[in-house]
N, C-alpha and C positions, 0 to 999 in steps of 0.2 A: 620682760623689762617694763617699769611702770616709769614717767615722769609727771614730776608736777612743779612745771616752769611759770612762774609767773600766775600760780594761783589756776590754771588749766592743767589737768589731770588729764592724760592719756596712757595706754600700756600700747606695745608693741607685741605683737607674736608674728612668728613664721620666720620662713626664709626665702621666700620666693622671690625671682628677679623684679616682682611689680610692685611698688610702692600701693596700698589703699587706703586710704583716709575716708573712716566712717562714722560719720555724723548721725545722732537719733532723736527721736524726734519729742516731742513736748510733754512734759510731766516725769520721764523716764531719764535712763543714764544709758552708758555702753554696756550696761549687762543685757539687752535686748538682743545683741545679737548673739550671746551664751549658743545658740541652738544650730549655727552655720558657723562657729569659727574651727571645728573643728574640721570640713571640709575645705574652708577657702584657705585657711592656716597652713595645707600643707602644697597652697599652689601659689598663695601671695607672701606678702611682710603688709600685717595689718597694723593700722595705730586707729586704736579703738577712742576714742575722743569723749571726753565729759562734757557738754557744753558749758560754757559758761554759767553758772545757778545749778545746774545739774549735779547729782553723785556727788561726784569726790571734789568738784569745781564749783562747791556751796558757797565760797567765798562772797561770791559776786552776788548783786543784786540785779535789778533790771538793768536790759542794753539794749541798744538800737541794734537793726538788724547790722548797719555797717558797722557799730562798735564789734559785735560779736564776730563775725566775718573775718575783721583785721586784728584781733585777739587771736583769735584762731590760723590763719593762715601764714603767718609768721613763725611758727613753731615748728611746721612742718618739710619734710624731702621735696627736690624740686623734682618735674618731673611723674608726677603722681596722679594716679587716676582716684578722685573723689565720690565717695555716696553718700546721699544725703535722702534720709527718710521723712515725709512728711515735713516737720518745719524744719531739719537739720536738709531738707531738700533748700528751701529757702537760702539759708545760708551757703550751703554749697553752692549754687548758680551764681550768688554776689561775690565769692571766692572767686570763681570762674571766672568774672566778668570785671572784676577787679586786679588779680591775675593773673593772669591768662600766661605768662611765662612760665609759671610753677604748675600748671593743670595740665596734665595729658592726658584725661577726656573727665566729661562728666556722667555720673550714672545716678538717676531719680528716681526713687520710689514712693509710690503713695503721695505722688506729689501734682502742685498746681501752681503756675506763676502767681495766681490769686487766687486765693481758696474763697474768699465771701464774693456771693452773688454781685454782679452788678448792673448797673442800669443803660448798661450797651448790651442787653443779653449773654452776659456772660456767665455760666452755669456757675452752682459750688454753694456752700451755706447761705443761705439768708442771712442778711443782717440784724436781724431781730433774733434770729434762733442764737448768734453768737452774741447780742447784747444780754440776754434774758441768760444765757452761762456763765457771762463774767458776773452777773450779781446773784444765781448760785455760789460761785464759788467763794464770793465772799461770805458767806453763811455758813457754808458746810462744803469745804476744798474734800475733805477725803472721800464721801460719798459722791460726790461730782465730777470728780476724779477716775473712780471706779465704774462709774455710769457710761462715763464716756472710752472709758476699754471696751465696754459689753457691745458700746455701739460702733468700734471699729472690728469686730467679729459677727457680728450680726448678721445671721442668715449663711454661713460657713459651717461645712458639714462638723469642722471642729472647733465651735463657736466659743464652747463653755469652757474649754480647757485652756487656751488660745487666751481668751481673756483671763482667767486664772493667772495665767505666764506672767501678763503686763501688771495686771494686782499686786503679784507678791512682789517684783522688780519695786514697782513702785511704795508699794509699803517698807520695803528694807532699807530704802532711803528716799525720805519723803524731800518735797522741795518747798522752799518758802513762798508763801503766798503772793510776797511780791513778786516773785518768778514765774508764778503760775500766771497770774495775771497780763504780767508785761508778755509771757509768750504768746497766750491767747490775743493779746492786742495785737500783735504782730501779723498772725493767723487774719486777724480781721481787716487789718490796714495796709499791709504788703501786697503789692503791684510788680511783677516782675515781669510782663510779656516784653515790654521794648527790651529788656537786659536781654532777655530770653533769646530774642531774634536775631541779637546782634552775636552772639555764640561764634565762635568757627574756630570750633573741634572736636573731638568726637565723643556725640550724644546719645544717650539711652534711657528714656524712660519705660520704666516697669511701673504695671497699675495690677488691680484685682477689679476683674468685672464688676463683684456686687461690693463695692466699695462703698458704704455710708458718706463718708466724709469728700471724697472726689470723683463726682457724679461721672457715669461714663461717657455721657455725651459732651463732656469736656476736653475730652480726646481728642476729637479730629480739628478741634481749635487749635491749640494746643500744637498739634502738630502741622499746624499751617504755620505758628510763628516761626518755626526753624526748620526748612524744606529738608536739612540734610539730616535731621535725627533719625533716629531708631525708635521702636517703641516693640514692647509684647506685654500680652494682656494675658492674665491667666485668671482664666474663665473661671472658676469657683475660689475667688481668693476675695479676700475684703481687704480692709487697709493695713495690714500684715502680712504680705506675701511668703514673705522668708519666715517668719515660722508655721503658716499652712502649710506650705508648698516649698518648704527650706532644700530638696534634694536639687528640684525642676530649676528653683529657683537660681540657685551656687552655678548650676551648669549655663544658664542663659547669662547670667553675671559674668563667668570666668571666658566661656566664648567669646562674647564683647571683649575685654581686657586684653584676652590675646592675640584677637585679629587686628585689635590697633596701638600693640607693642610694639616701638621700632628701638629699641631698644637693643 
């Protein structure tokens, strides 16, 4: 079943008693997770989500992280446990934190309250390395685009296939430059540790040790702002866990979901 209410483009599969809502993350649409919905489809009821500018939800131009958040979270089953990859990580915590009535728990992957470094020692990209991107992209979006795939498989035993996957997803439906943009901004200027901390309910961050984009030693920060999360780290993974590691991964996913179904 597909909808598309309000200009946000989602499909539905499965039948399982748990609601999922999964958000993905920057440049890309819901066909990312093409490579795990055939596992988690036959244990959830998935709603695969366009982001807003994203796929099939091209309508839109740029949005503030709360625009997109309350765009999105309206549309959806109350009750639902949320994943949010890299920036659709972002968004899903301000869902969460926004509310907290409709969430019954959160799951992050690839993800960082702040992704750009900052000057309380806070690990994550440079601010220079993500200024000196956005004026790539203004130049030449499609090979900056594809650049920056290579570099979330980087150093992953299946690095070049991996990125291949995000290549074609994203060349089959490319996104507007304003969109590219505004996401990267986002990436750059979103703050989410006080949101983070304030949480209370059940949390799971998943990472890939050789992660490019969300350095490891951001972890046990990370994991100081919310004493009661989860986290597992899968050692040979980069910032694609679910499709290196799509079998390891569905299982650490669906365990979570079902030890905190009360349902």
């Amino acid at each position: 079943m597909s909808k598309n209410i309000a200009s946000i483009f989602w499909k539905t599969i499965g039948n399982g008693n748990n609601d999922l809502i999964m958000l993905h993350g920057w440049a890309l649409n819901s066909s990312v997770w093409t490579c795990i919905i055939p596992y988690l489809s036959s244990r959830f009821r998935l709603h695969l989500v366009d982001l807003p500018g994203y796929g099939k939800s091209y309508s839109y131009g740029s949005l503030t992280l709360d625009d997109m958040s309350e765009k999105i979270a309206l549309q959806f089953p109350q009750n639902a446990f949320w994943l949010g990859w890299s920036l659709g990580g972002l968004i899903a915590t301000k869902v969460a934190y926004k509310y907290p009535n409709i969430v019954s728990g959160l799951i992050t992957v690839s993800f960082s309250p702040r992704f750009c470094a900052s000057n309380d020692f806070w690990p994550g990209v440079k601010p220079e390395v993500l200024k000196n991107f956005l004026s790539r992209l203004n130049k030449n979006s499609h090979h900056t685009v594809n650049r920056f795939f290579s570099l979330q498989t980087k150093g992953t035993a299946s690095s070049k296939q991996d990125a291949r996957k995000l290549k074609n997803i994203y060349s089959s439906s490319p996104v507007k430059n304003e969109v590219l943009i505004s996401g990267i901004d986002l990436l750059y200027k979103s703050d989410l540790r006080a949101i983070l901390s304030r949480l209370n309910m059940p949390l799971l961050h998943l990472y890939g040790l050789l992660d490019n984009i969300v350095p490891n030693n951001v972890i046990p920060l990370i994991d100081r702002l919310n004493l009661s999360s989860q986290k597992v780290v899968f050692s040979n993974a980069g910032h694609v866990p679910f499709i290196s590691h799509s079998e390891l991964f569905c299982q650490v996913l669906s365990d979570f979901i079902q030890s905190n179904f009360e349902g």
